[in-house]
Backbone and ligand atoms as CSV (ligand in chain L), in Angstrom:
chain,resi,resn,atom,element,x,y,z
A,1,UNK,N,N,-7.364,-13.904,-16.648
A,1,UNK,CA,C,-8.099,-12.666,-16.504
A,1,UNK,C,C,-7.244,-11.674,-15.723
A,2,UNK,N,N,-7.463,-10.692,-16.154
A,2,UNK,CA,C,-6.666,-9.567,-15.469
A,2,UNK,C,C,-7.607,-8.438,-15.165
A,3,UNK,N,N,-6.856,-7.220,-13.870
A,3,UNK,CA,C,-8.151,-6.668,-13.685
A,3,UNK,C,C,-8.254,-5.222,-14.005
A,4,UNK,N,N,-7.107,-5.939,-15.280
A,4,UNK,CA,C,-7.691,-4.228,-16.307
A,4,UNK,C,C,-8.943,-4.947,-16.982
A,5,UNK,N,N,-8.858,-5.850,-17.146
A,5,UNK,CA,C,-10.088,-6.171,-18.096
A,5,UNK,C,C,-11.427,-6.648,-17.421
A,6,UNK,N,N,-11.470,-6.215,-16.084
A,6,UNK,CA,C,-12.623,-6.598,-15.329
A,6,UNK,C,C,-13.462,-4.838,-15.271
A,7,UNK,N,N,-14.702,-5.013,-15.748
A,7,UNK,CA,C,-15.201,-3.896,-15.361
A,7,UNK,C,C,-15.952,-3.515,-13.741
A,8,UNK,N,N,-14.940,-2.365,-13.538
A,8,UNK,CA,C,-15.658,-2.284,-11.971
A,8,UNK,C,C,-16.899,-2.455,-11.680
A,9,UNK,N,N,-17.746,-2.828,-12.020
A,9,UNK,CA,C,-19.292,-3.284,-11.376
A,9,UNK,C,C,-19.146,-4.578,-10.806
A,10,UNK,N,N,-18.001,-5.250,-10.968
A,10,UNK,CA,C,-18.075,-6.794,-11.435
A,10,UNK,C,C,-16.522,-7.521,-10.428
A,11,UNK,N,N,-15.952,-6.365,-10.142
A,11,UNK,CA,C,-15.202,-6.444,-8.966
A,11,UNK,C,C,-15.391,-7.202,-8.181
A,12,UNK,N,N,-15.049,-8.323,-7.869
A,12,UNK,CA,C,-15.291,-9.116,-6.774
A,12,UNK,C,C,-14.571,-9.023,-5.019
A,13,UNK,N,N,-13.343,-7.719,-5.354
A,13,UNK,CA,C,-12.919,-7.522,-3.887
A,13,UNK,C,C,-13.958,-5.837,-3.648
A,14,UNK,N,N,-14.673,-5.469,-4.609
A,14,UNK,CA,C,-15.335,-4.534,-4.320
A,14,UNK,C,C,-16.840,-4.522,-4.602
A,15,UNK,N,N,-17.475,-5.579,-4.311
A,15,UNK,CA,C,-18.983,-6.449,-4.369
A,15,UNK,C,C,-19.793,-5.598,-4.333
A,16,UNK,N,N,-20.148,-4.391,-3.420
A,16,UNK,CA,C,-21.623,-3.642,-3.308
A,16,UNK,C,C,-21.013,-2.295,-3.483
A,17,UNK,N,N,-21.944,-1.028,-2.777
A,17,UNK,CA,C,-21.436,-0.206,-3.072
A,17,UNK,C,C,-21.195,-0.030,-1.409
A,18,UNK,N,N,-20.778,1.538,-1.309
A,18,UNK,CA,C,-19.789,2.005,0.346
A,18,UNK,C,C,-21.052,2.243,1.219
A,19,UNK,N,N,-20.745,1.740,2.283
A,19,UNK,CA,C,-21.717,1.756,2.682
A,19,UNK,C,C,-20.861,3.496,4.215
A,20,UNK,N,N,-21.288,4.331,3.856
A,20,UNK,CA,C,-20.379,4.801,5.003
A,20,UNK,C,C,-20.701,5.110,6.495
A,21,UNK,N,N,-19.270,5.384,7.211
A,21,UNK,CA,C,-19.520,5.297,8.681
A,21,UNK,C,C,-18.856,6.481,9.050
A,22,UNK,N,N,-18.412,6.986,10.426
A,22,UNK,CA,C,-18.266,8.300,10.809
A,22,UNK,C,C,-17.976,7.788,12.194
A,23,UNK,N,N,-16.398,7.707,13.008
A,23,UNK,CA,C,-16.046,7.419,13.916
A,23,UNK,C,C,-15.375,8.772,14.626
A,24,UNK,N,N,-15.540,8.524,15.587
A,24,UNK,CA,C,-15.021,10.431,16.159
A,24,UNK,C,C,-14.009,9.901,16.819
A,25,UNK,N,N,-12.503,10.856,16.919
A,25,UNK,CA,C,-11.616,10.928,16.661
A,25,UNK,C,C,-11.271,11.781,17.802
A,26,UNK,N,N,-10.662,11.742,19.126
A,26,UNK,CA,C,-9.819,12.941,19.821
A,26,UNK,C,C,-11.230,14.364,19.446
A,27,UNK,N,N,-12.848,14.112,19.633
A,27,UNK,CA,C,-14.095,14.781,19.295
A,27,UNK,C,C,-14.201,15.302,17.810
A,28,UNK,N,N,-13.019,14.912,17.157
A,28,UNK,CA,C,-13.416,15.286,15.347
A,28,UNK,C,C,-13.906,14.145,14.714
A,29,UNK,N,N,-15.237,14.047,13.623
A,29,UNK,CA,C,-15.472,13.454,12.684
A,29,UNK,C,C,-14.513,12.708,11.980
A,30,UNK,N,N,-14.391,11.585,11.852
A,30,UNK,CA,C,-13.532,11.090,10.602
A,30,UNK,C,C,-14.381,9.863,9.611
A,31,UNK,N,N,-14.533,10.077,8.230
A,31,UNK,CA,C,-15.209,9.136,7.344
A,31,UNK,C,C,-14.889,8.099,7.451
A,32,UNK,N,N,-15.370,6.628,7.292
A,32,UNK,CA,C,-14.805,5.771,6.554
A,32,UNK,C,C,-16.084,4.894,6.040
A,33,UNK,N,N,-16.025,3.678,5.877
A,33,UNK,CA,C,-16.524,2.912,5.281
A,33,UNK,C,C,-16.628,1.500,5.561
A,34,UNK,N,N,-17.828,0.932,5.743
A,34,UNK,CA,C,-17.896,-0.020,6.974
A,34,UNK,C,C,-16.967,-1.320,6.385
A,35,UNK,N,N,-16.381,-2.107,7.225
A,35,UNK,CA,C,-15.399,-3.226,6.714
A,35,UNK,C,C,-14.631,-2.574,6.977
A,36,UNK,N,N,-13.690,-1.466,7.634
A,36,UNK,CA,C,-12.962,-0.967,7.500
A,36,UNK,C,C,-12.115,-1.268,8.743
A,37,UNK,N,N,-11.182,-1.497,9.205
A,37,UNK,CA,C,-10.917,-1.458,10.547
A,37,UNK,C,C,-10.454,0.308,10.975
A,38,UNK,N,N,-10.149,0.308,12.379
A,38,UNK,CA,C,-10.243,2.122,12.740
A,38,UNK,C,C,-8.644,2.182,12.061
A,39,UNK,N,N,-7.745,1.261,12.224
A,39,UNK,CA,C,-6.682,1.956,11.719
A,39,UNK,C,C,-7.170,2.136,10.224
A,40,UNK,N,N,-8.092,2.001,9.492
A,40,UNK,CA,C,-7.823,1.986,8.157
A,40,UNK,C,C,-8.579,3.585,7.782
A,41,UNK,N,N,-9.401,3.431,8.924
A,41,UNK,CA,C,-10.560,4.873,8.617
A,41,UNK,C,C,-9.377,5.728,9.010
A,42,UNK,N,N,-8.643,5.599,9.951
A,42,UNK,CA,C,-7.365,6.866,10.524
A,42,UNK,C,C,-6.885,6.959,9.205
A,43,UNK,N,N,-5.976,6.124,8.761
A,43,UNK,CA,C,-4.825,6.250,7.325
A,43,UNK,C,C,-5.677,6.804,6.248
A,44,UNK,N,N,-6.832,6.561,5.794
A,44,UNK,CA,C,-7.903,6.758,5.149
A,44,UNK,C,C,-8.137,8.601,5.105
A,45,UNK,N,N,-7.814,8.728,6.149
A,45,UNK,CA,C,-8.034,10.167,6.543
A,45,UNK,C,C,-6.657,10.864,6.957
A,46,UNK,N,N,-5.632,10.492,6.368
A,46,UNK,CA,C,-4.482,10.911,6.358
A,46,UNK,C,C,-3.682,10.911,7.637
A,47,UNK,N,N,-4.562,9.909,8.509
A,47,UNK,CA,C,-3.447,10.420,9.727
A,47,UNK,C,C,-2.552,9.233,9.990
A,48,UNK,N,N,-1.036,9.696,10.299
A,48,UNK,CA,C,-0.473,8.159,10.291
A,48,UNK,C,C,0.250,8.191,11.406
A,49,UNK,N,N,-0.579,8.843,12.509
A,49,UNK,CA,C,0.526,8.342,13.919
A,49,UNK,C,C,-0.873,8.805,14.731
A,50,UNK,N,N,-1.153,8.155,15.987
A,50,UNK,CA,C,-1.888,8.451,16.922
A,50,UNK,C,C,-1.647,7.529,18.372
A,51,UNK,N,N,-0.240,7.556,18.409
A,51,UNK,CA,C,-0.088,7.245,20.239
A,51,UNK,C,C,1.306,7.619,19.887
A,52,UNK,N,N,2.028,7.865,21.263
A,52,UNK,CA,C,3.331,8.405,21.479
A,52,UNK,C,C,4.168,6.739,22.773
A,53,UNK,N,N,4.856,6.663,21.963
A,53,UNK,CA,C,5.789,5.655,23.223
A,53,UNK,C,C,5.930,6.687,24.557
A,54,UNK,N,N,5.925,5.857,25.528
A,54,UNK,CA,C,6.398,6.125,27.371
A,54,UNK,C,C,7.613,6.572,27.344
A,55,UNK,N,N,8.695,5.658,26.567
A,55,UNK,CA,C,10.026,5.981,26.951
A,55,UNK,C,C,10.791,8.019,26.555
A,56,UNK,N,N,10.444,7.618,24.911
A,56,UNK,CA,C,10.731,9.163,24.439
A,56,UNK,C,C,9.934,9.827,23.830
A,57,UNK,N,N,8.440,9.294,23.788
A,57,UNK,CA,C,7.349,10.469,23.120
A,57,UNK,C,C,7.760,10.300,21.503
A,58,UNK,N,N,8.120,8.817,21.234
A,58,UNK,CA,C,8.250,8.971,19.926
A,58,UNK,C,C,6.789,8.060,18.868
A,59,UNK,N,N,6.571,9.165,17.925
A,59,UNK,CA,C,5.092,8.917,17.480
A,59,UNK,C,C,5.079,7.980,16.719
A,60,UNK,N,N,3.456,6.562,17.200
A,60,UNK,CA,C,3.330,5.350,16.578
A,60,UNK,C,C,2.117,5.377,15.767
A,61,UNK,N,N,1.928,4.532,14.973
A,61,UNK,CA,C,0.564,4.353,14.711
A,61,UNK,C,C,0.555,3.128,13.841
A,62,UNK,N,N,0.127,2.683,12.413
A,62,UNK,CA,C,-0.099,1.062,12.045
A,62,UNK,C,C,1.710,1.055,11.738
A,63,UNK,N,N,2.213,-0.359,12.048
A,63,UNK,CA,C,3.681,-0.868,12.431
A,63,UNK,C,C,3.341,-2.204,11.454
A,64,UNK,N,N,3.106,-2.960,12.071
A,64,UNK,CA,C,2.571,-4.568,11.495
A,64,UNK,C,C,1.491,-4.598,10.861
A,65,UNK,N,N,0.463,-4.147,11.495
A,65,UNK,CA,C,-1.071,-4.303,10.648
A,65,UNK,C,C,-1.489,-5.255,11.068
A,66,UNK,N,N,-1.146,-6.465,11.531
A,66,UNK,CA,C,-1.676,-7.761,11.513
A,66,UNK,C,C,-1.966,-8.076,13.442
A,67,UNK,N,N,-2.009,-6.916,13.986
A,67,UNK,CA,C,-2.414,-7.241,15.402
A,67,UNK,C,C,-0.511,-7.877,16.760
A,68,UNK,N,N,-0.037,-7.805,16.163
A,68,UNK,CA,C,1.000,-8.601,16.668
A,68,UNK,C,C,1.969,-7.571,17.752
A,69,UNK,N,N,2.327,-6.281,17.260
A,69,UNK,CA,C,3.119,-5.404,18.069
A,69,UNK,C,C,2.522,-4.206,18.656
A,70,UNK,N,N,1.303,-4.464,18.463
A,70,UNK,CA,C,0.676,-3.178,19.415
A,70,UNK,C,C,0.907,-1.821,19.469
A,71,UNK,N,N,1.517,-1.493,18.208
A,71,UNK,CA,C,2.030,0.039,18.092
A,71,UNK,C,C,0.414,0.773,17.944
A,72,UNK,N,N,-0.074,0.350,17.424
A,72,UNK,CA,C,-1.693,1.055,17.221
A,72,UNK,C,C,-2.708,0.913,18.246
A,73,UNK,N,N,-2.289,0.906,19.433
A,73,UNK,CA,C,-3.556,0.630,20.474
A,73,UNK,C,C,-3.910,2.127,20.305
A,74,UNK,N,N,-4.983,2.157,20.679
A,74,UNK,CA,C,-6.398,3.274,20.836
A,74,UNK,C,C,-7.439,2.962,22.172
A,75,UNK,N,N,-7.960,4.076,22.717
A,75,UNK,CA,C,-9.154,3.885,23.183
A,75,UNK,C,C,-10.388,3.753,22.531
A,76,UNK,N,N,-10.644,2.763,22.802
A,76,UNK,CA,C,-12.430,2.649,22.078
A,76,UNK,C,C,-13.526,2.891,22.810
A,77,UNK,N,N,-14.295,3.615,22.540
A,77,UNK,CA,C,-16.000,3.955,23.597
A,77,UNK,C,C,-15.392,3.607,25.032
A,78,UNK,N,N,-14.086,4.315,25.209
A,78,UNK,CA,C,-13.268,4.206,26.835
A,78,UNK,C,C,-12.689,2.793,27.274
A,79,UNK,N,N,-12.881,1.683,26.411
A,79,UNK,CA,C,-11.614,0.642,26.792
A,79,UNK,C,C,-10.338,0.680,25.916
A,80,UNK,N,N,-9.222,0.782,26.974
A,80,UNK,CA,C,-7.870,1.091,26.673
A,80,UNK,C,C,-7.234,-0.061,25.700
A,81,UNK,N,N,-6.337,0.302,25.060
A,81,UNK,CA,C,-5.386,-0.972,24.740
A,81,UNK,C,C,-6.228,-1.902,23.555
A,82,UNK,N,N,-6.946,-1.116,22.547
A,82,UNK,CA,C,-8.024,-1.499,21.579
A,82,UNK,C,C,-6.612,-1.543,20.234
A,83,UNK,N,N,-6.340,-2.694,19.791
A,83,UNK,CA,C,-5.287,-2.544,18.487
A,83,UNK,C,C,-5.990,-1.864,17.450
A,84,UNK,N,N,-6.041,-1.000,16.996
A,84,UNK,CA,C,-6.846,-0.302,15.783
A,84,UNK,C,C,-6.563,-1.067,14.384
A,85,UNK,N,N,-5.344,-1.659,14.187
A,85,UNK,CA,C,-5.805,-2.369,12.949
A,85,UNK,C,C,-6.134,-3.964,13.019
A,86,UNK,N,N,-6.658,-4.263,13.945
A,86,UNK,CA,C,-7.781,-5.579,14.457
A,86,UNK,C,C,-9.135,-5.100,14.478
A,87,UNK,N,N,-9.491,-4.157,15.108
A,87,UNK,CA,C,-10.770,-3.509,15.508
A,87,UNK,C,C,-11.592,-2.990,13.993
A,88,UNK,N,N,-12.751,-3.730,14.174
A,88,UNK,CA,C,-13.630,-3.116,12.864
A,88,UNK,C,C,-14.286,-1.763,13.273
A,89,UNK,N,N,-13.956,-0.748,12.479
A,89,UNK,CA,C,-14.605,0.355,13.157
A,89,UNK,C,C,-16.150,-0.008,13.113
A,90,UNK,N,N,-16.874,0.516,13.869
A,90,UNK,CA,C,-18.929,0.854,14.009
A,90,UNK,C,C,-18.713,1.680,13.894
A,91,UNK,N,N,-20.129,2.914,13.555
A,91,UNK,CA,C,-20.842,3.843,13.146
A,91,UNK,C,C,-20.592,4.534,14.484
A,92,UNK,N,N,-20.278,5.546,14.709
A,92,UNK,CA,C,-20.661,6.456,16.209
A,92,UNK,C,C,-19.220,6.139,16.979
A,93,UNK,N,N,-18.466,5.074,16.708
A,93,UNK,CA,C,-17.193,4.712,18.116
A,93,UNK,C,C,-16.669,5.766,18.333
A,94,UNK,N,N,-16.382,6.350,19.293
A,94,UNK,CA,C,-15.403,7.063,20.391
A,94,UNK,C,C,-14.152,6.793,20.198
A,95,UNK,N,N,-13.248,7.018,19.511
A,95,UNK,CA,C,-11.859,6.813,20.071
A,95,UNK,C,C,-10.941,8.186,20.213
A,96,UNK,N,N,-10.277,7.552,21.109
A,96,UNK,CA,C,-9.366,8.840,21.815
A,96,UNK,C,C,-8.105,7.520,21.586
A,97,UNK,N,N,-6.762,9.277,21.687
A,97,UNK,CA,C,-5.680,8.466,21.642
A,97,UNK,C,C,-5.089,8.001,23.551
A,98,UNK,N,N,-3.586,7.138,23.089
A,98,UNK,CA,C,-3.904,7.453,24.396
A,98,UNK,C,C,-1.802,6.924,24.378
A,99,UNK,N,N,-1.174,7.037,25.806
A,99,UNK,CA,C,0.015,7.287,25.555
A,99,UNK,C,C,0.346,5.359,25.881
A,100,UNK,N,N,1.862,5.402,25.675
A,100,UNK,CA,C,2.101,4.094,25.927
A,100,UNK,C,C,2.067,3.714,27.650
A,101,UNK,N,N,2.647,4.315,28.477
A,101,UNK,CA,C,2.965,4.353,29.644
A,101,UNK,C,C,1.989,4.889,31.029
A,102,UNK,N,N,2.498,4.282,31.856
A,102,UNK,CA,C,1.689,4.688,33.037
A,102,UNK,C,C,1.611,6.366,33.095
A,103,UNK,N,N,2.736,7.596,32.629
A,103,UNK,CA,C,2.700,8.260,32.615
A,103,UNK,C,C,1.232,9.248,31.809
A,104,UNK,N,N,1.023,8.165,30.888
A,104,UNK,CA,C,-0.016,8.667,30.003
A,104,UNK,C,C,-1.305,9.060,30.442
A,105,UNK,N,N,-1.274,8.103,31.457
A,105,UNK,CA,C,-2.673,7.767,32.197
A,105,UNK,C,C,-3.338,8.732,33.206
A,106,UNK,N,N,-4.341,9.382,32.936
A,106,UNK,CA,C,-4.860,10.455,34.088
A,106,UNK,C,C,-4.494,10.374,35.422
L,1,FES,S1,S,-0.096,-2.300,13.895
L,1,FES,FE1,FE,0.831,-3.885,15.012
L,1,FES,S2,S,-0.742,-4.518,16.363
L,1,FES,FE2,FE,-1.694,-3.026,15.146
């Protein structure tokens, strides 16, 4: 079977229909769709960098994907150091960006 010949109703990596969500962003709206993790609602919404390294302010965002190098930490509803492509986004989350370094930090 191949999945030209599967009709999308019948999709099995796409089972129901979207169920959607709305995570705020640095105070902007951004869509996504629940199952989603936040890095996916970010990329989803075209953005592909949201933290800056300590050393030279050079811009990170998903690196690995799989949780391992931490280029994608985020603040979530105010806890720091949240990997965004581990984290399942919820409906309403808060995230702010935030820098690599002590410098970053208020
Ligand atoms: S992209 Fe590497 S930990 Fe998230």
């Amino acid at each position: 079977m191949t999945s030209h010949r599967m009709p999308a109703g019948s999709d099995p990596a796409r089972p129901g229909p979207d169920h959607p969500l709305t995570i705020w962003v640095d105070g902007e709206p951004v869509p996504g769709t629940a199952g989603q993790t936040i890095a996916g609602v970010l990329l989803g919404a075209g953005r592909r960098q949201w933290r800056t390294t300590s050393q030279d302010g050079a811009p990170r965002g998903v690196f690995c994907g799989i949780g391992v190098c931490f280029d994608c930490v985020v603040e979530v509803n105010g806890l720091r150091d949240v990997r965004a492509c581990l984290r399942r986004a919820q409906d309403g989350d808060v995230v702010a960006r935030q820098g690599a370094g002590p410098e970053a930090t208020p």
